[in-house]
C-alpha positions as CSV (number, residue, x, y, z in Angstrom):
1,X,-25.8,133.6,-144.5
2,X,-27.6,135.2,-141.5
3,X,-30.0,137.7,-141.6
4,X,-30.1,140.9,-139.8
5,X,-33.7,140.5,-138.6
6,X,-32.6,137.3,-136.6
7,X,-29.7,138.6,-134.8
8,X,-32.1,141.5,-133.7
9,X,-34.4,138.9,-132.3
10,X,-33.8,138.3,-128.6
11,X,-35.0,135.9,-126.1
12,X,-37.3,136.1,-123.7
13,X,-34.8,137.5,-120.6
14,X,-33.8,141.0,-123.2
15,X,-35.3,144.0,-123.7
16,X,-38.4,143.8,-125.9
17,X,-37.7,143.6,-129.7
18,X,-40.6,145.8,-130.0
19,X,-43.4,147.7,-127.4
20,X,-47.0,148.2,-129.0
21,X,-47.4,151.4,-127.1
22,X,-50.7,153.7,-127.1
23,X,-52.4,156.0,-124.1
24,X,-54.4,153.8,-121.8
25,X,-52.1,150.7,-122.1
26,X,-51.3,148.8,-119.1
27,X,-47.4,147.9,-118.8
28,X,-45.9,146.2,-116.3
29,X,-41.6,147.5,-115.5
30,X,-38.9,144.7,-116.3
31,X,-36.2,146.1,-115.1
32,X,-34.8,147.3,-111.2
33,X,-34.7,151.1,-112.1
34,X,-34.3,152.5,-108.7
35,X,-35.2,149.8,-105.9
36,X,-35.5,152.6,-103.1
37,X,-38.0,154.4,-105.1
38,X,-40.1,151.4,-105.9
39,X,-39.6,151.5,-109.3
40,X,-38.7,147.5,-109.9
41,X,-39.3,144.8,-111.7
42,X,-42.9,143.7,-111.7
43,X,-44.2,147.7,-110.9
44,X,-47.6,148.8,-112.9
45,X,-48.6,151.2,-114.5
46,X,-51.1,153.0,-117.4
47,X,-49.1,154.6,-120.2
48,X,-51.0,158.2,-119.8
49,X,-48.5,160.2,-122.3
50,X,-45.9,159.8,-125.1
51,X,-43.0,162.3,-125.9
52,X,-41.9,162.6,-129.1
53,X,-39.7,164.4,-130.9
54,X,-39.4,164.7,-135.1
55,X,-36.1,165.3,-136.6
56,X,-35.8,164.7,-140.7
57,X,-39.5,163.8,-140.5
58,X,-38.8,160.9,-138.1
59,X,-40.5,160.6,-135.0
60,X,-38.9,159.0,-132.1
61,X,-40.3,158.4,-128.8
62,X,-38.0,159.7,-126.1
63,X,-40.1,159.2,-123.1
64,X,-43.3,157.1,-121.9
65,X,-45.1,158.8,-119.3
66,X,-47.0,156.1,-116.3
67,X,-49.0,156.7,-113.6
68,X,-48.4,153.9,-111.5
69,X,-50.8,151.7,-110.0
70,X,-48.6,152.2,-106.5
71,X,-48.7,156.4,-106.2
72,X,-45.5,156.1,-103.5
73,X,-43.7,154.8,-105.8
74,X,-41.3,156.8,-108.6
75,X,-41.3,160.1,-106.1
76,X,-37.7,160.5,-107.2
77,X,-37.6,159.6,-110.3
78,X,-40.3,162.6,-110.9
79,X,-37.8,164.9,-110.2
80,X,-34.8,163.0,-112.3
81,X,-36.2,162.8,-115.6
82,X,-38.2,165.6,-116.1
83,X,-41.5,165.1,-118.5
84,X,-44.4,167.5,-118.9
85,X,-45.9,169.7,-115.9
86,X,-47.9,167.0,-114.5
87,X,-47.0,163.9,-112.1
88,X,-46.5,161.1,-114.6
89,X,-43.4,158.8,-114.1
90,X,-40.8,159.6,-116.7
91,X,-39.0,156.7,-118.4
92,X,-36.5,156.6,-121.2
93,X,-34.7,153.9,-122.8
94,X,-32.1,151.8,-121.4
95,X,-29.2,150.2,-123.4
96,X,-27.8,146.8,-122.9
97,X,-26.4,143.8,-124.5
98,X,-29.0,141.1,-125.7
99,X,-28.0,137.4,-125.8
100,X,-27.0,137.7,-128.8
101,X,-23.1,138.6,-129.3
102,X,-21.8,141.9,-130.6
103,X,-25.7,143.0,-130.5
104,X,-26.6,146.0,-128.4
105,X,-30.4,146.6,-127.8
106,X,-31.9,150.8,-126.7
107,X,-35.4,149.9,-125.6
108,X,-37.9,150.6,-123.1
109,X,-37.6,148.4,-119.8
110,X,-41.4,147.5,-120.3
111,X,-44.1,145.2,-121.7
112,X,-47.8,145.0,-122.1
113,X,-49.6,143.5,-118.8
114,X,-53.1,143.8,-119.4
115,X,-52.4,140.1,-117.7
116,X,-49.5,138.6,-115.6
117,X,-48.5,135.4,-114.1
118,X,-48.9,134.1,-110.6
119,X,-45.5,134.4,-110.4
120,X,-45.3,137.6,-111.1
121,X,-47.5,138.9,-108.4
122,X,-46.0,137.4,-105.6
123,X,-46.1,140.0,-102.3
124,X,-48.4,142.0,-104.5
125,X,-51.8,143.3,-102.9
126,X,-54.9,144.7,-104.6
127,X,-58.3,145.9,-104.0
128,X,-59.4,143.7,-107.0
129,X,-58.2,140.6,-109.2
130,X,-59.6,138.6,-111.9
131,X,-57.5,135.2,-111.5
132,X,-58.0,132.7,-114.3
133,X,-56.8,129.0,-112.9
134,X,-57.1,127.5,-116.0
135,X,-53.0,127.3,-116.4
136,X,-52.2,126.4,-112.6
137,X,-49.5,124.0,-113.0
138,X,-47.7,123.7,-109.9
139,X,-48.1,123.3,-105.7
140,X,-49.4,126.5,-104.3
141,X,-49.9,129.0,-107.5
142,X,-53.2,128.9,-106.9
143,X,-52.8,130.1,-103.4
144,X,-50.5,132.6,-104.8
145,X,-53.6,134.4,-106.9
146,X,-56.5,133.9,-104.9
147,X,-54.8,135.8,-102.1
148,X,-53.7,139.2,-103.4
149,X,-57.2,141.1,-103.3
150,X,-57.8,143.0,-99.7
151,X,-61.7,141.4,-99.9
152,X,-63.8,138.5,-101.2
153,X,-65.7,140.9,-103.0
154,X,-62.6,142.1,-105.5
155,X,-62.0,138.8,-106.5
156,X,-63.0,137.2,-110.1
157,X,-62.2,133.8,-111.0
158,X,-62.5,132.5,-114.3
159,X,-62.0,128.6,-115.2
160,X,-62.5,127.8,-111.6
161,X,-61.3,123.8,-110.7
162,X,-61.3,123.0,-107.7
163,X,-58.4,120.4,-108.3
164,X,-56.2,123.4,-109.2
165,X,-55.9,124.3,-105.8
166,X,-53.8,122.1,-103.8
167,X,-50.6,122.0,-101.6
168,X,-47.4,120.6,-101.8
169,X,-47.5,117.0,-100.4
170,X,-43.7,117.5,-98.9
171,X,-46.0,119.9,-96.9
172,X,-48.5,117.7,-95.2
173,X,-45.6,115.1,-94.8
174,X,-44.1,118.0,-92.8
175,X,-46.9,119.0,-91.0
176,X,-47.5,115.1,-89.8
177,X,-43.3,114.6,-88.7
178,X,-44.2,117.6,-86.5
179,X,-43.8,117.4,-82.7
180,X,-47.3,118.1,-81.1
181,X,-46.7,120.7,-78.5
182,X,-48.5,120.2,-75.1
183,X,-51.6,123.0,-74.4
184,X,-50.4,123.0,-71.1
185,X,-47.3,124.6,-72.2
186,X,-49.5,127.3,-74.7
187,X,-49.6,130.5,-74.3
188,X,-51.3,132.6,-72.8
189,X,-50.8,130.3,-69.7
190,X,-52.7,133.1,-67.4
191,X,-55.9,133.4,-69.3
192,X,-56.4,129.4,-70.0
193,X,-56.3,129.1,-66.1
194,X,-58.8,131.8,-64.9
195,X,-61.2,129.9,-67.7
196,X,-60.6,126.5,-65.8
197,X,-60.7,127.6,-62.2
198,X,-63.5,131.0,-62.5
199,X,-65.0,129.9,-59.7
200,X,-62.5,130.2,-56.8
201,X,-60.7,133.1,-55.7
202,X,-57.1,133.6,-56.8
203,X,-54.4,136.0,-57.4
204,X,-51.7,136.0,-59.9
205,X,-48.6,137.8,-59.3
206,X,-45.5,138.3,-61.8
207,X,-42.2,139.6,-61.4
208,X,-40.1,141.2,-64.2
209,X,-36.9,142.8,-65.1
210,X,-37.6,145.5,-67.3
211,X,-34.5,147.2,-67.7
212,X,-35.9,150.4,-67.1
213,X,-39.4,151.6,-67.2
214,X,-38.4,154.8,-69.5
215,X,-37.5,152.6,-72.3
216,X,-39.9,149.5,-72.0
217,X,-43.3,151.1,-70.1
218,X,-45.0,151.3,-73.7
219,X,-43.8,147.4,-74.1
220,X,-45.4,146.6,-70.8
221,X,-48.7,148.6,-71.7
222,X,-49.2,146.2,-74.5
223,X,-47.8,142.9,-73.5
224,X,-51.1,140.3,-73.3
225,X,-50.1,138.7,-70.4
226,X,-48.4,141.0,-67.7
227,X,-51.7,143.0,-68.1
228,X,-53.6,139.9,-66.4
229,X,-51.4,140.5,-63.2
230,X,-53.1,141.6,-60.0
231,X,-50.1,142.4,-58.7
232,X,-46.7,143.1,-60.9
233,X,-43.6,142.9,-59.5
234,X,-40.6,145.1,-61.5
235,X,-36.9,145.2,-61.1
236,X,-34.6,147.3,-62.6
237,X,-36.8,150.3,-62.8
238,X,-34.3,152.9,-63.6
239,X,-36.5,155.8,-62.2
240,X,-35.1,158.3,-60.0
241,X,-36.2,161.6,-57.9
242,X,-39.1,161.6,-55.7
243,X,-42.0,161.9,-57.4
244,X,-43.2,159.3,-60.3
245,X,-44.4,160.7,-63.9
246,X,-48.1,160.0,-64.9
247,X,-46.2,158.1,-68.0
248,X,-45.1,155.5,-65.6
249,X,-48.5,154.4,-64.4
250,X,-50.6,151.6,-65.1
251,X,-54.4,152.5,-65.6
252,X,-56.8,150.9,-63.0
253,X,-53.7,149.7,-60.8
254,X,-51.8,151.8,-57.6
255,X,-47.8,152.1,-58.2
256,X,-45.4,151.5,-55.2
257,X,-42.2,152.6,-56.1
258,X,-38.3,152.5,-53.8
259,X,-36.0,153.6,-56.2
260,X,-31.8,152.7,-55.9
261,X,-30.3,156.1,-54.5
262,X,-33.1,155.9,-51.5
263,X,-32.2,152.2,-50.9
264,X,-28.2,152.5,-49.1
265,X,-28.2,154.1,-45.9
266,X,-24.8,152.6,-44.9
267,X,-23.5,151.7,-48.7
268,X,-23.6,155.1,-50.2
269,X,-21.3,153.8,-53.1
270,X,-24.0,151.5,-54.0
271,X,-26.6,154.4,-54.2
272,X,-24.5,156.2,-56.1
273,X,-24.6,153.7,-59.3
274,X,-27.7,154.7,-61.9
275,X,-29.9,151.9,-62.7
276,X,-31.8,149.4,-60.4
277,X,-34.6,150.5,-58.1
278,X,-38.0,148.2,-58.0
279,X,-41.6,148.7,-58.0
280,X,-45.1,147.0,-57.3
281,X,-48.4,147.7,-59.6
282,X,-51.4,146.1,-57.7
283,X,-54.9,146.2,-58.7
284,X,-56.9,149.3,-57.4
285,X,-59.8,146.5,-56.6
286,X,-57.4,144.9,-54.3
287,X,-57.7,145.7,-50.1
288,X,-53.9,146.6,-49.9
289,X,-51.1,148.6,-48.6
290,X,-47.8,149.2,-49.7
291,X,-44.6,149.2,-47.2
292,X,-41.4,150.7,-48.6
293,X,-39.5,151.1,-45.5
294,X,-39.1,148.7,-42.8
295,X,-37.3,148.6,-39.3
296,X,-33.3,146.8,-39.5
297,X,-33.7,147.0,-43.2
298,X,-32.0,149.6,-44.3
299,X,-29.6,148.5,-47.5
300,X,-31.8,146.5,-50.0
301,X,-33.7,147.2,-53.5
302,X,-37.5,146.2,-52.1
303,X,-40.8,147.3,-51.8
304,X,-43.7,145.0,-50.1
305,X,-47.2,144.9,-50.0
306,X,-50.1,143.3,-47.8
307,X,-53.1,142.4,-49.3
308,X,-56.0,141.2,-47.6
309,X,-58.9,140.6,-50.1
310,X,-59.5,138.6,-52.3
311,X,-56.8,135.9,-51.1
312,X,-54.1,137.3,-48.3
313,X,-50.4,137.4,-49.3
314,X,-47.5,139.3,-48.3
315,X,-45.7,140.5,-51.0
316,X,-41.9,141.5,-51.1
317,X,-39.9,142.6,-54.4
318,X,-36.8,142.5,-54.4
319,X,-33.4,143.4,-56.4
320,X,-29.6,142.6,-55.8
321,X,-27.0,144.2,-58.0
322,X,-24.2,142.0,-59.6
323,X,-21.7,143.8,-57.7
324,X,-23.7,143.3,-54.1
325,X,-22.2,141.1,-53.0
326,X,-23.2,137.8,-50.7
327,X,-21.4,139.3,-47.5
328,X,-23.4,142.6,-47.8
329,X,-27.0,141.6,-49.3
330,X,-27.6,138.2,-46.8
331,X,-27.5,140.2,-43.5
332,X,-30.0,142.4,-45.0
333,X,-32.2,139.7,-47.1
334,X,-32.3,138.1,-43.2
335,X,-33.6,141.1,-41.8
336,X,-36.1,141.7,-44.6
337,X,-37.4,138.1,-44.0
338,X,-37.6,138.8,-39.9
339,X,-39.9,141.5,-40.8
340,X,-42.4,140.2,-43.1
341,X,-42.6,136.9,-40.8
342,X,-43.4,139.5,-37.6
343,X,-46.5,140.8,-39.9
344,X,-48.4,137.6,-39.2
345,X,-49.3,137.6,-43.2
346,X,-48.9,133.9,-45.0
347,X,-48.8,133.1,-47.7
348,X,-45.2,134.9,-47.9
349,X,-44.0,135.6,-51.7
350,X,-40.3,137.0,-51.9
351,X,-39.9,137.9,-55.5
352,X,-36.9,139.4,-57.8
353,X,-33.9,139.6,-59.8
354,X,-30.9,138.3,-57.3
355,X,-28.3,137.6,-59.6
356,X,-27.7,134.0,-58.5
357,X,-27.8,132.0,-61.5
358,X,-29.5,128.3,-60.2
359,X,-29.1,126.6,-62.9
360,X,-25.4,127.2,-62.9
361,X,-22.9,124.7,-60.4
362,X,-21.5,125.6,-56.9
363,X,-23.3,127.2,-53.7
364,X,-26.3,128.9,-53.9
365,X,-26.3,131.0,-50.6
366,X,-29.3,133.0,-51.0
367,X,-31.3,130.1,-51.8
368,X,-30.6,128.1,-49.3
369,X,-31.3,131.2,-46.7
370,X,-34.1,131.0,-47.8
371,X,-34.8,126.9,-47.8
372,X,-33.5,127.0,-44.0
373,X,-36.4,129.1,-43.3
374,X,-38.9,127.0,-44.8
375,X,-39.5,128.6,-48.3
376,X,-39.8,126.9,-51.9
377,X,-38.2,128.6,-55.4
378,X,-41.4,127.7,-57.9
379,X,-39.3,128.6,-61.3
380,X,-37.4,125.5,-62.7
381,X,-36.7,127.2,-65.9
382,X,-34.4,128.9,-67.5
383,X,-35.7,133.1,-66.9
384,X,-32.6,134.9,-69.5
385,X,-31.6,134.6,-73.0
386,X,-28.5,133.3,-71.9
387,X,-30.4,130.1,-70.4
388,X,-29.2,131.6,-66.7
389,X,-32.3,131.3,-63.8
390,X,-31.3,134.4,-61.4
391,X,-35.4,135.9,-61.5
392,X,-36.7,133.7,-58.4
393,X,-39.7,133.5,-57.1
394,X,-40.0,132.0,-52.9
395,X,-43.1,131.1,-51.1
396,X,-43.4,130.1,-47.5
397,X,-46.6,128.1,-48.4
398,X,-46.2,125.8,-51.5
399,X,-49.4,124.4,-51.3
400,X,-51.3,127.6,-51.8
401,X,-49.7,128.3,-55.7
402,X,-52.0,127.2,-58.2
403,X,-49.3,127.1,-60.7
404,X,-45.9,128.8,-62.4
405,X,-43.5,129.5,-64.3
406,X,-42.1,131.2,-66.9
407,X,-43.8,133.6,-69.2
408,X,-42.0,135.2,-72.9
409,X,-41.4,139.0,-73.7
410,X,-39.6,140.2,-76.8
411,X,-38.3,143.4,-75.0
412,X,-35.9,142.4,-72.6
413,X,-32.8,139.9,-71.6
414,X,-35.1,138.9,-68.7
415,X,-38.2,136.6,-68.9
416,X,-41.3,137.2,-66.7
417,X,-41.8,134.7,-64.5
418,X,-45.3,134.1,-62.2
419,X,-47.1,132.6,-59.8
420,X,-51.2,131.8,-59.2
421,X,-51.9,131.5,-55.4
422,X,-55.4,130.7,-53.6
């Protein structure tokens, strides 16, 4: 013979066999009500009211009214079930079958949690905790307890042993198989070299592809390292008109801007594509001029700069479209170089996006223009997500760069890349 009572038992995975439910109880929510609306498994709360209703001189409970530890939470459900006037979370019963066939079980998706398990409160934060590590059974549930409270000061331990708090050992086994990364590959590169050589004067310059300044400036404002730049080299500006919006400045730095559809005097099809143009932001500090037009050039993406104080450089930025191709761009990459050589300006840094991937097989014409002229390509690295090297960076004096190389962003398909010169 069974009894009744025993079927009506369920394990520990139903609903409740029974709620000891009073004003001023803390429950915690078993059940995923409404995921969206934070009402989940694992949600707290204070039972604040209790709707009844009496038929036959029987009182059930229809609803339990919670204000939730988490106020965000249960903003629709408000409006669902509707309780009293006031901004309790409604909730009512829910039916399902218990693990016991043929049994079906109407109860209230809660229990008591005056207390909870480690477990439980994983992801959880609190402005106070009393964590008892008396139970801690297992590899990082300590951890687990001791770090929900926002402060020191909102946490209470009770049974405190020290041997309850340890790690995993897999994890130190882990930690010791680890590869140990070079410092001189750390990050940020530009910062751990101004600390090593303060005393001598230097200037570091970076190029980027920024795929358009009205998208990524904000990016740029707070990216750690291209804010150490004395000068900043940027292709694919996508600006356009001839004036430049005060969004698109840098504070403490002057802006030199050439922008595509002024760039073609001879290849109007080319200035007729949206997209490219280039600029230069270099330090207000700096003794330096800007040059945006120069004589023989007259079809090329660049901007240049002279500086004179603290170290002298000639600066050039520059930007070749996919579809420029080698025929048109070298005549006027030869010209550009002509120029800046007639200034009388070394070191000579030629900068930019060109579009020639170096890493790839075959010829390599722009390089080698430049090589035949006497100038070195400082990035060996790979400057695009797709492992391609097309962001170069040629000096005419090798022995004046400090150091370079290639820096990371999380904004664009393009790398940074840099150079320190003395």
């Amino acid at each position: 013979m069974v009894l009744l009572a025993d079927m009506m038992k369920g394990n520990k995975r139903d609903l409740p066999d029974n709620i000891q439910a009073a004003p001023g109880v803390r429950v915690m929510i078993i059940r995923n009500l409404d995921v969206e609306d934070g009402l989940v498994n694992g949600t707290f709360g204070t039972i604040t009211n209790i709707v009844t209703t009496t038929q036959d001189g029987r009182k059930t409970v229809n609803l339990i009214g919670l204000t939730l530890d988490n106020q965000n939470s249960g903003q629709k459900f408000r409006r669902k079930i509707q309780g009293s006037s006031d901004n309790l979370v409604y909730i009512e019963k829910c039916e399902e079958s218990t693990s016991k066939n043929g049994v079906l079980r109407r109860q209230f998706p809660m229990k008591l949690a005056f207390a909870c398990t480690a477990h439980k409160v994983q992801g959880m934060t609190m402005e106070s905790a009393v964590v008892c590590l008396k139970r801690v059974f297992e590899p990082g549930m300590a951890y687990v307890a001791l770090s929900r409270t926002t402060s020191l000061k909102g946490l209470y331990i009770t049974d405190f042993d020290e041997r309850k708090i340890y790690a995993d050992p897999a994890i130190t086994d882990a930690l010791k198989n680890m590869r140990h990364a070079s410092f001189e590959n750390a990050r940020p590169l530009l910062q751990f070299l101004k600390s090593v050589v303060p005393t001598v004067p230097t200037m570091t310059i970076i190029h980027h592809n920024a795929q358009g300044l009205p998208t990524h400036m904000e990016d740029m404002r707070c990216h750690h390292e291209l804010s150490l730049a004395d000068v900043l080299c940027i292709t694919e500006t996508h600006l356009s008109g001839s004036s430049v919006s005060p969004r698109f400045q840098l504070e403490q730095y002057n802006m030199a801007t050439r922008n595509r559809h002024v760039s073609y005097t001879n290849h109007t099809d080319m200035a007729k594509v949206n997209g490219g143009g280039v600029a230069m932001y270099y330090k207000t500090v700096l003794t330096a001029e800007s040059r945006k037009y120069l004589q023989n050039v007259t079809d090329l993406e660049f901007v240049v700069i002279k500086v004179e104080s603290p170290v002298t450089a000639l600066i050039a930025t520059v930007y070749r479209p996919p579809n420029y191709s080698h025929v048109r761009f070298l005549p006027q990459m030869q010209c550009l170089l002509d120029s800046l050589e007639m200034m009388n300006c070394q070191p000579i840094i030629v900068c930019g996006d060109f579009n020639e991937d170096l890493m790839s097989r075959g010829k390599k014409p722009i390089q080698e223009l430049f090589q035949s002229r006497g100038y070195a390509q400082l990035i060996t690295a790979a400057t695009t997500e797709k492992h391609t090297l097309i962001d170069h960076l040629y000096i005419s004096q090798p022995y004046a760069c400090l150091q370079s190389g290639v820096l990371n962003t999380y904004h664009s398909y393009h790398n940074p890349i840099y150079c320190v010169i003395h």
